[in-house]
C-alpha positions as CSV (number, residue, x, y, z in Angstrom):
1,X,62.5,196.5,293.2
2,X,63.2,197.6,289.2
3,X,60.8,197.4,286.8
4,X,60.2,194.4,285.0
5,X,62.2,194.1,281.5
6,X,59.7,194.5,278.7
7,X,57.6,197.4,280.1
8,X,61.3,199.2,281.0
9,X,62.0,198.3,276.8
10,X,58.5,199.9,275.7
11,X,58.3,202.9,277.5
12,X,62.1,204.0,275.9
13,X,61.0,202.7,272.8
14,X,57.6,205.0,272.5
15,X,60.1,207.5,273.8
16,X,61.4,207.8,270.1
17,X,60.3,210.9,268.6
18,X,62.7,211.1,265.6
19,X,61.8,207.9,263.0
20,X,64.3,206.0,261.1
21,X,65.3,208.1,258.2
22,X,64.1,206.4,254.5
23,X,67.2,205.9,253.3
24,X,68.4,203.9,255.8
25,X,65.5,201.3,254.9
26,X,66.8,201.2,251.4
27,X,69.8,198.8,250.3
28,X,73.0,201.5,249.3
29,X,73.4,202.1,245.6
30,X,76.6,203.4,244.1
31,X,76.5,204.8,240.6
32,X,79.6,203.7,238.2
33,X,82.5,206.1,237.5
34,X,85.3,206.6,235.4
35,X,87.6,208.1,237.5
36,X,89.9,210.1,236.0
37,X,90.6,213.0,238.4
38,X,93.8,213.1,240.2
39,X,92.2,210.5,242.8
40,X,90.7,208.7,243.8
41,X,91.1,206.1,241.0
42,X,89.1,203.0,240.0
43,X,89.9,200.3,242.3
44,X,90.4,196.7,240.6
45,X,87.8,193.4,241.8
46,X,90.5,192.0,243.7
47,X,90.9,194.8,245.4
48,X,87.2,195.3,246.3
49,X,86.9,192.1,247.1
50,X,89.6,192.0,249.8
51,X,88.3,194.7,251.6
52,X,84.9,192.4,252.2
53,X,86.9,189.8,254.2
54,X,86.1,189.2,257.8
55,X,87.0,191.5,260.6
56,X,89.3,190.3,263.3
57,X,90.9,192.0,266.0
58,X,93.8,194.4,265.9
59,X,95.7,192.9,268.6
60,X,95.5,189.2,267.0
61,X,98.7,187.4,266.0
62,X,97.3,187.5,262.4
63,X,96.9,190.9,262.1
64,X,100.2,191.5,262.8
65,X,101.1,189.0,260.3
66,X,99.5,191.1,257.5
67,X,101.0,194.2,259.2
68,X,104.5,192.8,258.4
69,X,102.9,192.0,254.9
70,X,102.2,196.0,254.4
71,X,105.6,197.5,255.9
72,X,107.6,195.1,253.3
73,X,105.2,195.9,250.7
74,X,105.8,199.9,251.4
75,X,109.5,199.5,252.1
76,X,109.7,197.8,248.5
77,X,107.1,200.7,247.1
78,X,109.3,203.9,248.9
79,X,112.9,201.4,248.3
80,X,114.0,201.6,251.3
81,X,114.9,199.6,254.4
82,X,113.8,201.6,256.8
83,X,112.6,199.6,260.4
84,X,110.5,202.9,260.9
85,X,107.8,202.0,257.6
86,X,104.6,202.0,258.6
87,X,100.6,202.5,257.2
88,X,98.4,205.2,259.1
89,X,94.9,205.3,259.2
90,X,93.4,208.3,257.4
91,X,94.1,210.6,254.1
92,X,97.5,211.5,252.3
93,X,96.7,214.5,254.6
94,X,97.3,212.6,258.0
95,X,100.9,211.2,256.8
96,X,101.5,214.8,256.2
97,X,100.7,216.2,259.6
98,X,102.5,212.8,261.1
99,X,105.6,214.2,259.6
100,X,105.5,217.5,260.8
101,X,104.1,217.1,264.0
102,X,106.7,214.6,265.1
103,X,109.6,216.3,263.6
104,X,109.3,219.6,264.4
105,X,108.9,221.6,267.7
106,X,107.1,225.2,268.4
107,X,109.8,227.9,267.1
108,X,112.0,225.7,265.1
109,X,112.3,226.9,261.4
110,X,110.4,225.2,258.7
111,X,111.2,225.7,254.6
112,X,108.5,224.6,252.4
113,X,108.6,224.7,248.6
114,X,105.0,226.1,247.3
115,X,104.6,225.6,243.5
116,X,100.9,224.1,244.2
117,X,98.4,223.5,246.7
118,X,100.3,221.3,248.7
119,X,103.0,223.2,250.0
120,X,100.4,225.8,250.9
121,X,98.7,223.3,253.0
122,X,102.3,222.3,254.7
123,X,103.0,225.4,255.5
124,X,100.0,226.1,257.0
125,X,99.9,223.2,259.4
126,X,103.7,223.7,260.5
127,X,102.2,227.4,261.2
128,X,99.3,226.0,263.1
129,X,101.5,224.0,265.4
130,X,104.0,226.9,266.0
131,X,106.7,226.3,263.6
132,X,108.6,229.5,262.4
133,X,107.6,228.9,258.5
134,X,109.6,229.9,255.7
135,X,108.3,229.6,251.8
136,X,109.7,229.4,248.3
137,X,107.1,229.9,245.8
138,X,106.8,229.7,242.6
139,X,103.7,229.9,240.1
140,X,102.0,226.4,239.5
141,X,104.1,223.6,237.6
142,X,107.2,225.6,238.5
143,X,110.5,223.8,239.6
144,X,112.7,224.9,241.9
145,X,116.6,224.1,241.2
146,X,119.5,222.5,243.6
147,X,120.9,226.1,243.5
148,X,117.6,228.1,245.1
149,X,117.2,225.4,247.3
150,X,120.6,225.7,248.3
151,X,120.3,229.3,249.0
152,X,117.5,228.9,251.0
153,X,118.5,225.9,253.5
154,X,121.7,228.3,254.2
155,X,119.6,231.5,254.7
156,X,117.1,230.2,257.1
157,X,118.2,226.7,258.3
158,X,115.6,224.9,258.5
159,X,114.9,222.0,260.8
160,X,112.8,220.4,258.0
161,X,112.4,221.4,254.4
162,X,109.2,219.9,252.5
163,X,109.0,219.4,248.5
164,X,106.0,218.0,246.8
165,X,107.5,215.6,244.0
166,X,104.2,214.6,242.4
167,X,102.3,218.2,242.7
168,X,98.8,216.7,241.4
169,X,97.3,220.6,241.3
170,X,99.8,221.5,238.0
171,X,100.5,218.1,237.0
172,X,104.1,217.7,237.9
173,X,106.7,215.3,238.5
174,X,109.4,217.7,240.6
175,X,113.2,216.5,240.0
176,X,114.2,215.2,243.4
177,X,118.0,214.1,242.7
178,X,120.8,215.8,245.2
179,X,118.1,217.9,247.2
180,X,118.9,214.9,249.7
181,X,122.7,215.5,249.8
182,X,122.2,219.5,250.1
183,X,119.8,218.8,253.5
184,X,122.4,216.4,255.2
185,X,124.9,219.4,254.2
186,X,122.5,221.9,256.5
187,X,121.8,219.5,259.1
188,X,117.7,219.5,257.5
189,X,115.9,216.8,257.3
190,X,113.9,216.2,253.8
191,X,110.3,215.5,253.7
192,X,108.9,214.5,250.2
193,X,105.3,214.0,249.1
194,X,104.4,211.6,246.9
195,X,101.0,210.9,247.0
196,X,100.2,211.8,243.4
197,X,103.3,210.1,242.0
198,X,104.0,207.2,244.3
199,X,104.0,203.3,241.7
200,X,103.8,206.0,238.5
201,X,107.0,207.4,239.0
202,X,110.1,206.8,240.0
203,X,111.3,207.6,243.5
204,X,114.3,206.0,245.5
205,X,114.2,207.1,249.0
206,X,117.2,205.5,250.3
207,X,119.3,206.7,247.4
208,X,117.9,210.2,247.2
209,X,119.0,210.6,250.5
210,X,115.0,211.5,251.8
211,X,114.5,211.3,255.4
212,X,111.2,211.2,255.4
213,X,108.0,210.0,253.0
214,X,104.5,209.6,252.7
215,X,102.3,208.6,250.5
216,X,98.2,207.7,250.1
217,X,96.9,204.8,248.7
218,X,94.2,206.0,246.5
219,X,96.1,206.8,243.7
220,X,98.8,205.2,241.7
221,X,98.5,202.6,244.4
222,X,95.2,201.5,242.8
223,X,93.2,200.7,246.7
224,X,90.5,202.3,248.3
225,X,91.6,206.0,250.2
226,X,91.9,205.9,254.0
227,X,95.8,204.6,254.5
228,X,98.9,207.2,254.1
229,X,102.2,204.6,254.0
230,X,105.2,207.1,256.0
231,X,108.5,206.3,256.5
232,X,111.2,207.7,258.5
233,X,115.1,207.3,258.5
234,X,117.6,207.1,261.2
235,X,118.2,210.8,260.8
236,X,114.4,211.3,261.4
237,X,113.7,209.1,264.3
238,X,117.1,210.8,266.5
239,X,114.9,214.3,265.6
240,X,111.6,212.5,266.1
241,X,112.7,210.7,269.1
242,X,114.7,213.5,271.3
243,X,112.2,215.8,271.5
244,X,112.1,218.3,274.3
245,X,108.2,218.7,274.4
246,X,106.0,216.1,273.0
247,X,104.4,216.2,269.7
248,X,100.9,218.3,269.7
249,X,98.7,215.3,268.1
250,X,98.0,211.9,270.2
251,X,96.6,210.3,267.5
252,X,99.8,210.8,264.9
253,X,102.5,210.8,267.9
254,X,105.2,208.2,266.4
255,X,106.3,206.9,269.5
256,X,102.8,205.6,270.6
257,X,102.7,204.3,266.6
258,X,106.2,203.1,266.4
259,X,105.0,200.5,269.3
260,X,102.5,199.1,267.3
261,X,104.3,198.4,264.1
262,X,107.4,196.2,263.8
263,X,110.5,194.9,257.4
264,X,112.0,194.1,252.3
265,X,110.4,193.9,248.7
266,X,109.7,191.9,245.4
267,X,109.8,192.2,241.4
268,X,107.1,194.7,239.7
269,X,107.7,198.4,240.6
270,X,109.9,199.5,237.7
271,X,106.9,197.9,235.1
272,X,104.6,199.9,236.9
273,X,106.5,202.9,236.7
274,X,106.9,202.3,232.7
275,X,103.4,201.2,232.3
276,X,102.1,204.7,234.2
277,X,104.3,206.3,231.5
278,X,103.7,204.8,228.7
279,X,99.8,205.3,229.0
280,X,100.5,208.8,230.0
281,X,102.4,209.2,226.9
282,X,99.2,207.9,224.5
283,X,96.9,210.3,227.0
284,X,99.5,212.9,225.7
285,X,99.6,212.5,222.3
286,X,96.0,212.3,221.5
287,X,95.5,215.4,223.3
288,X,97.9,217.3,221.5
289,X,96.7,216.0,218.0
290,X,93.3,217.2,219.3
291,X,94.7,220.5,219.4
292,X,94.9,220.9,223.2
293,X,97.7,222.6,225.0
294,X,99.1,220.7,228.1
295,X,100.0,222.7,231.0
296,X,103.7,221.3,232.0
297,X,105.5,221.5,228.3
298,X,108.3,219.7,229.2
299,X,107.5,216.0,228.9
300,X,110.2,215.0,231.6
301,X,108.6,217.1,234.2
302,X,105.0,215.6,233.9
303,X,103.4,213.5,236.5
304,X,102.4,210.4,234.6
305,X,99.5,209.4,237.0
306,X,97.8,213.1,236.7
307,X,97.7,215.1,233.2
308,X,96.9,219.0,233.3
309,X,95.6,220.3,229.9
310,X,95.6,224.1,229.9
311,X,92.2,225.5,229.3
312,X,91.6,226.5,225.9
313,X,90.8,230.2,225.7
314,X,87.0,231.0,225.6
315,X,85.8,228.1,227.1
316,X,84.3,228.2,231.0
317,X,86.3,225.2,232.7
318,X,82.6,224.4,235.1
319,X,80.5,224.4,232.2
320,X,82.9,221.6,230.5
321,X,83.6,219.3,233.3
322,X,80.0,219.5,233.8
323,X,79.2,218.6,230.5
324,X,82.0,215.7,230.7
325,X,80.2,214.0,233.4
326,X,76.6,214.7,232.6
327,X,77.1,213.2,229.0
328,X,80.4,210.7,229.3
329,X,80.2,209.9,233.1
330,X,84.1,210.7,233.7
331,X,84.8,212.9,236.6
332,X,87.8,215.4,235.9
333,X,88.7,218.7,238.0
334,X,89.3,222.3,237.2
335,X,92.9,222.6,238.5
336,X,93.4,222.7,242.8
337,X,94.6,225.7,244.8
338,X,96.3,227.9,242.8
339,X,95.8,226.3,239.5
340,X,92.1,226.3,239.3
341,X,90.7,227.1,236.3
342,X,94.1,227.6,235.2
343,X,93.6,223.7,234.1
344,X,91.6,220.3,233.6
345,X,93.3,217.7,235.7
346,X,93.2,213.8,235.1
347,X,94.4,211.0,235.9
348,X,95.8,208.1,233.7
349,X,93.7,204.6,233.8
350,X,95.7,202.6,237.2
351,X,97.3,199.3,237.1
């Protein structure tokens, strides 16, 4: 015969030698910031306040209502009509390994673009899952041309070839046109990253010719972070799709994700784009007429959602941020990667 109940309860209950810890006993407090680093950015009341609505269940006809909601919304964002447009749960950095570890296989060749820290971190997890990697690299902020690209596709063609277009670590906005049409010429699918640069500059998937994109939603996109939008093309899903050995993550294999997902757009992108710019360009100015250098010269190559002024000579880039925050509460960084303390990176106000 068991125990009674209650004395079962208090005997594991006097078993607890490790009390609740203080803080849990206190309501959460979260300070205000002006965010201005390259993300994440201040997040809008309507915004907030969405994310406070009730919970219901992931497999309820509702939820896949609002799911249909999100994949127009992000087709309309990337401008494409892609079927295969969907949100993952996690960082910029899970759209990023979705990508590679659904489209490439152990052995195949990989080129990657490095002008910052993201193609550094590209390369490095097609290395980890046993892709033969390949690298272009430049210093930070610099661009590579049709011509090099060109080159390089023919040299050691590639199964995939990744560019960053917004690289957040130098502050630039890479020029993406006919890179598309020189992969379809090398049988290479393209793989763009525009998590800096995604609603603050312009980027037309289906008319660049990108195969595949990804984005995070913490930036530009003005919301909290913990969703990377991804799309894939048809050339994409007959790689991603035809596989001979199956892709080495569970959690980001597309054809498990494809399942669960299921299409268009509206007015608003191309202000956002010119609003992004526009403030960037005031950002700009007063910086220059306070004697400032920025770090990408040429205004057409800037990322409009994340400005890089070079340090100024003398100074120690900790000591300032520091006494940015401590004094003016406005968090800024000292460059990412290869940049830092090369430069002080922020971001533009969001819309």
């Amino acid at each position: 015969m068991s125990a009674p109940l209650q004395p079962r309860l208090d005997r594991a209950m006097s078993s607890v030698t490790i009390p609740p810890p203080e803080c849990m006993l206190r309501p959460l407090e979260v300070p205000f910031r002006y965010l201005f680093g390259p993300g994440p950015s201040n997040v809008p009341p309507r915004v907030l306040a969405a994310g406070g609505r009730g919970i219901i269940g992931h497999l309820h006809p509702e939820m896949y209502e609002i799911m249909n909601d999100i994949k127009k919304g992000i087709q309309y964002a990337f401008q494409t009509q892609n079927n295969m447009t969907i949100a993952m749960s996690g960082s910029g950095h899970a759209a990023m390994e979705c990508a590679v570890f659904n489209t490439v296989e152990p052995g195949e060749s990989v080129l990657v673009a490095v002008n910052g820290i993201w193609g550094e971190r590209v390369a490095e997890i097609a290395e980890r899952m046993g892709a033969n990697v390949h690298i272009m690299v430049k210093a930070p902020g610099g661009v590579f041309s049709n011509g090099e690209i060109e080159k390089a596709l023919a040299k050691h063609k590639p199964v995939l070839f990744f560019l960053t277009h917004g690289e957040s670590s130098a502050g630039l906005a890479h020029p993406v046109d006919g890179i598309g049409d020189l992969c379809r010429k090398h049988n290479t699918l393209f793989l763009v990253d525009t998590v800096a640069s995604l609603g603050a500059s312009p980027i037309f998937m289906d008319q660049q010719n990108i195969d595949i994109l990804y984005t995070g939603s913490q930036k530009a996109l003005n919301a909290p972070p913990g969703t990377a939008p991804i799309s894939f093309n048809e050339r994409a899903c007959q790689k991603m799709f035809n596989r001979k050995t199956k892709p080495v993550s569970y959690l980001f294999d597309m054809a498990h994700l494809s399942n669960y997902w299921g299409n268009d757009g509206q007015p608003g992108l191309e202000e956002s784009w010119r609003h992004h710019r526009e403030v960037a360009g005031y950002l700009w100015k007063g910086l220059e007429d306070m004697g400032l250098k920025l770090f990408i010269q040429n205004k057409d190559l800037r990322l409009p959602s994340v400005t890089t002024i070079a340090i100024p000579e003398g100074y120690n880039w900790r000591e300032m941020l520091q006494y940015i925050m401590k004094h003016h509460n406005m968090e800024m960084t000292g460059g990412l990667g290869p940049s830092t303390g090369m430069v002080s990176v922020r971001g533009v106000l969001k819309f």
